[in-house]
C-alpha positions as CSV (number, residue, x, y, z in Angstrom):
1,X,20.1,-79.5,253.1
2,X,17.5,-77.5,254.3
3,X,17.8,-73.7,255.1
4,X,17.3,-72.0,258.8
5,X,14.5,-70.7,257.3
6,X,12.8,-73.8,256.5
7,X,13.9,-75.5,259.5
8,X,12.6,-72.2,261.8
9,X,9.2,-72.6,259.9
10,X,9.3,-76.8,260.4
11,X,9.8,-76.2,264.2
12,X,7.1,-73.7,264.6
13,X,5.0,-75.5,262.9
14,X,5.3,-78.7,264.8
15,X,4.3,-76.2,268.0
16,X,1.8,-74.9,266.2
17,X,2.6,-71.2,266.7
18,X,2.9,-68.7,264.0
19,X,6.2,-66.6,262.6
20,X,7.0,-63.3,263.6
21,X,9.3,-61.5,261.0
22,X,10.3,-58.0,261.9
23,X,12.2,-55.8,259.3
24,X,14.4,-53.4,259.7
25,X,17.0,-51.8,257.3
26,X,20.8,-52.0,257.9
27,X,22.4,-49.2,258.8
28,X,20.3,-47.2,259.5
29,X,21.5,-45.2,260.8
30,X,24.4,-46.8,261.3
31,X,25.8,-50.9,261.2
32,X,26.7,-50.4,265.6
33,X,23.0,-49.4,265.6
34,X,21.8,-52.3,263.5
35,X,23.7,-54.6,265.5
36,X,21.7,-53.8,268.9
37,X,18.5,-53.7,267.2
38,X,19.3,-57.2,266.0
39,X,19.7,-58.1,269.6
40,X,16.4,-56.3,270.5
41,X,14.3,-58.2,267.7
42,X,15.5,-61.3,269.7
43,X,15.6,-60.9,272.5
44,X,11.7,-59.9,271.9
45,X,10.7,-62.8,270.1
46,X,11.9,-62.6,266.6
47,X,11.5,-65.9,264.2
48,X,13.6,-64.7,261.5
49,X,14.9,-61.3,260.6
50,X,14.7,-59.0,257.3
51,X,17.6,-56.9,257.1
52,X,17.3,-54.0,254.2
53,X,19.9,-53.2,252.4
54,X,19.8,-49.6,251.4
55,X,19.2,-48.8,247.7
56,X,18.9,-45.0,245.9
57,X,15.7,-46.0,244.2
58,X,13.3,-48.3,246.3
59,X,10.0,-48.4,244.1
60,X,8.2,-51.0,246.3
61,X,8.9,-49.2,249.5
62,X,6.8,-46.3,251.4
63,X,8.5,-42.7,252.9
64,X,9.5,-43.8,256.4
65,X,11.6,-46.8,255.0
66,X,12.7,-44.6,251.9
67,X,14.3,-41.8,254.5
68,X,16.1,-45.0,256.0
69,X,17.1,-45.8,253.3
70,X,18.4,-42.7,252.3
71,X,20.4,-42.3,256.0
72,X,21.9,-45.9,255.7
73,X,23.3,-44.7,251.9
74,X,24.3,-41.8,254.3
75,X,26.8,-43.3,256.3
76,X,28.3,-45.5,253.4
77,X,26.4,-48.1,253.8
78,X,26.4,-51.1,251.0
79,X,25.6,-54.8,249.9
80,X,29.5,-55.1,250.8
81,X,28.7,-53.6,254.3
82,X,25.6,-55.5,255.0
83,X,27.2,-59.0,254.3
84,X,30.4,-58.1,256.4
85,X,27.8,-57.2,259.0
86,X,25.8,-60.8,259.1
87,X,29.4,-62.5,259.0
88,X,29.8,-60.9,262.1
89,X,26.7,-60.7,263.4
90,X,26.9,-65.1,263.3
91,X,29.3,-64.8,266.1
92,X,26.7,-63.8,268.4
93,X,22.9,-65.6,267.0
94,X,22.2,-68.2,264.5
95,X,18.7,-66.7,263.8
96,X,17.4,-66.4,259.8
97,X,18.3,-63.3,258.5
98,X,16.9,-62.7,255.1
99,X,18.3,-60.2,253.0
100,X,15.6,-57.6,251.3
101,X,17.5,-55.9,248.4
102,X,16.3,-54.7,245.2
103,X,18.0,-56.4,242.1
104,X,20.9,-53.5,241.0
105,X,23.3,-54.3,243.8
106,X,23.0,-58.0,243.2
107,X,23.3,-57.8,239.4
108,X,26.3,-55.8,239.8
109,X,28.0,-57.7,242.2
110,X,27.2,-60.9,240.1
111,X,24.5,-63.9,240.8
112,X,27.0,-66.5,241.8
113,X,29.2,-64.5,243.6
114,X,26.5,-62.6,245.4
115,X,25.1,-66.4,246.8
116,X,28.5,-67.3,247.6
117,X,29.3,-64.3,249.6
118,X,26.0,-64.6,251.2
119,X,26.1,-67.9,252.5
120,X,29.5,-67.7,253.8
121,X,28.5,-64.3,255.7
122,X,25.4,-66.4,257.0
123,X,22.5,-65.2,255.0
124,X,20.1,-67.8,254.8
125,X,17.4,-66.1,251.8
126,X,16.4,-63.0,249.8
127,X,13.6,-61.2,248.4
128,X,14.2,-59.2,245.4
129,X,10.4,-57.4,245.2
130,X,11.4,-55.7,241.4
131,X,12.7,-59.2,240.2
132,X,9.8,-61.4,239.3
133,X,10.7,-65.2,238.9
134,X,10.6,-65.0,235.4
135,X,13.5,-63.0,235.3
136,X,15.1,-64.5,238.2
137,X,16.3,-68.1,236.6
138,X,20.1,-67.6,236.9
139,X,19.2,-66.9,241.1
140,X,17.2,-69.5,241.5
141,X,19.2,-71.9,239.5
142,X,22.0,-71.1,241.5
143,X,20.3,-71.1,245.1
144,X,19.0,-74.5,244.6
145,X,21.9,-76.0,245.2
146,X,22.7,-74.4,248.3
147,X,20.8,-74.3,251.7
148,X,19.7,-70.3,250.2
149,X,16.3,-69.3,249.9
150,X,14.9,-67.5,247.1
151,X,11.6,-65.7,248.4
152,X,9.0,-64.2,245.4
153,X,5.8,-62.0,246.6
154,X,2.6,-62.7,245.8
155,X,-0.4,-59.8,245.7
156,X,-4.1,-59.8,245.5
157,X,-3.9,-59.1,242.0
158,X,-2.1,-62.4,241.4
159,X,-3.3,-64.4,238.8
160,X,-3.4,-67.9,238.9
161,X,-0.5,-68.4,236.4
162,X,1.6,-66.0,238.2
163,X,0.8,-67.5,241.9
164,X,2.0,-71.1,239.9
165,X,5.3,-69.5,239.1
166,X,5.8,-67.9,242.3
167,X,5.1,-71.0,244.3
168,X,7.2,-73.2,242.5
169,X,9.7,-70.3,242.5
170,X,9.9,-70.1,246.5
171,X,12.0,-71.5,249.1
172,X,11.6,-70.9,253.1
173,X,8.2,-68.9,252.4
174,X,5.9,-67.3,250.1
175,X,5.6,-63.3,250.4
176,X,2.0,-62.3,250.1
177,X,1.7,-58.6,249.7
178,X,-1.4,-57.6,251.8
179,X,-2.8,-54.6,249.9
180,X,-1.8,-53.0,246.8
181,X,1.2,-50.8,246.8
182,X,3.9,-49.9,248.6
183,X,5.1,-50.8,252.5
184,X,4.0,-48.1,255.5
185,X,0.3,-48.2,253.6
186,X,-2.6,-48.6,256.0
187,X,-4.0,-51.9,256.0
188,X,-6.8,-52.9,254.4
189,X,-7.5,-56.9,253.8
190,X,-8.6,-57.8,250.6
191,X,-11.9,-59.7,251.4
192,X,-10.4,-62.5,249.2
193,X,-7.5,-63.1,250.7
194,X,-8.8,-66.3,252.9
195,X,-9.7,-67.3,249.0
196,X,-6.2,-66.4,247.5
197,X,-4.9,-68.5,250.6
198,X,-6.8,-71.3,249.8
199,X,-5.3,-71.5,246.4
200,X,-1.6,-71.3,247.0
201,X,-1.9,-74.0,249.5
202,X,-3.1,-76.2,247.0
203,X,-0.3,-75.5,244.7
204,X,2.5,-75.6,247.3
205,X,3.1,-76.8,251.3
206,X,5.6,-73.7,251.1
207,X,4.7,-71.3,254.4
208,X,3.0,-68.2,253.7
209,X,4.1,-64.9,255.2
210,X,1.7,-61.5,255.2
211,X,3.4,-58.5,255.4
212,X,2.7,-54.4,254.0
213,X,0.5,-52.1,256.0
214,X,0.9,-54.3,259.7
215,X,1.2,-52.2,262.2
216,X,-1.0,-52.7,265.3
217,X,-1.4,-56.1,267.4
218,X,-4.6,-56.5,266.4
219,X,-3.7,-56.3,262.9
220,X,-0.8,-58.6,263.2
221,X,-3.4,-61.4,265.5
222,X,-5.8,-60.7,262.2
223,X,-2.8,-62.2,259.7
224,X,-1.7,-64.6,262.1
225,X,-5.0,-66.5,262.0
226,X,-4.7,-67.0,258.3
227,X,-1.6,-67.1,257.6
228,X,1.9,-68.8,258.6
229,X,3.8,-66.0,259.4
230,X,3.8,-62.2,260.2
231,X,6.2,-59.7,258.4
232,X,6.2,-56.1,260.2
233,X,8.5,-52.8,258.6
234,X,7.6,-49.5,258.5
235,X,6.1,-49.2,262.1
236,X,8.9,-51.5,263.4
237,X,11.3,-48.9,261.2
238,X,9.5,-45.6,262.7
239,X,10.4,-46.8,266.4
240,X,14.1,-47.9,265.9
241,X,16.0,-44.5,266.8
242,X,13.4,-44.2,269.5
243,X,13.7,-44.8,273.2
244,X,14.6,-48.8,273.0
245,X,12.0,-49.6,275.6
246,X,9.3,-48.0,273.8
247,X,10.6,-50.2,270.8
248,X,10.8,-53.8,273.1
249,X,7.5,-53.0,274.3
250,X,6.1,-52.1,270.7
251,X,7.1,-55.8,269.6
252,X,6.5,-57.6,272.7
253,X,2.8,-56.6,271.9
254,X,3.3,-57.9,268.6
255,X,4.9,-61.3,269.8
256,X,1.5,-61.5,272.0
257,X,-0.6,-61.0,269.4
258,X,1.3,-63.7,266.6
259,X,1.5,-66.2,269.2
């Protein structure tokens, strides 16, 4: 059975438009708030959505979605809370809704368990950016025999070998990691990256998502023409406890541009 994921990708694909995958971490700063910005991704033209789930010590992740972090783990906020949130949340929307977590809370709450409780809430994939897939078998063993999607990342420094085990290790999309560090950077394209494209495609059909350092429509247009999908955070993350009208009009520009 496929996932939403793969089936959101498969229908976009047939109308030849492009992904738009916003991020935003849950609650921050707090799970009412993240339920309303849920709506607002959606209602503004969302694919599929990233929810964060708050950790003490996220090494892949830039200062504005660090300090989110940080309030979310402020109001109590856990893996716990995060899945009782999606559970609810599939009252209202069937949209794909990834979780982005790094590997402690899922280690302690156990593989199986964790894909279990995840699937029942309605969580259709994760991305685990401090687990590589070479560390990851017991996950993916598990996840391949349920409609979850295990999602690796990808960088310009890839190697061939790695990009081999990250393709084959992917379900719903490949994550390729735009620039070299952590989310919130400024983007800069690595001039091989149409290249480094070119290459995964031949190893795997798998969609490829760009995200780190997007921020601007005409960054997000840039991405869109080479890629599958668009993954925005950190300036989707700076404008949440905004005015929500600056935010909808913020990723209606964004929608524009991926389109």
């Amino acid at each position: 059975m496929k996932s939403r994921i793969a089936r959101k990708f498969q229908a976009l694909r047939k109308e030849g438009k492009k992904a738009f995958i916003p991020y935003i971490m849950a609650g921050d700063p707090d799970i009412k708030r993240t339920g309303e910005l849920v709506k607002v991704l959606e209602d503004c033209g969302a694919d599929i959505i990233e929810l964060g789930v708050p950790f003490s010590d996220p090494l892949a992740d830039g200062p504005t979605i660090q300090a989110a972090a940080q309030r979310a783990l402020g109001g109590g906020t856990t893996l716990h809370t995060v899945l009782e949130f999606v559970s609810t949340l599939r009252n209202s929307t069937q949209i794909p809704i990834i979780l982005m977590t790094y590997y402690n809370p899922v280690f302690k709450y156990g593989d199986e368990k964790f894909i279990e409780d995840a699937l029942s809430a309605g969580v259709d994939g994760i991305i685990v950016p401090d687990l590589p897939p070479d560390e990851a078998e017991g996950l993916i063993r598990l996840s391949r025999k349920k409609p979850f999607d295990t999602i690796f990342l990808l960088a310009p420094t890839s190697t061939e070998e790695r990009m081999q085990k990250v393709c084959h290790a992917s379900r719903g999309f490949i994550y390729y990691v735009s620039i070299t560090g952590i989310t919130g950077t400024a983007l800069s394209l690595d001039p091989f990256i149409g290249s480094h494209m070119a290459q995964i495609r031949k190893i795997s059909d798998t969609p490829i998502a760009v995200g780190f350092g997007i921020s601007t429509p005409e960054e997000a247009a840039t991405v869109a023409g080479i890629a599958d999908g668009v993954i925005v955070g950190s300036a989707i993350v700076k404008r949440t406890n905004g005015p929500d009208e600056e935010l909808r009009q913020y990723l209606l520009s964004l929608r524009a541009a991926i389109a």
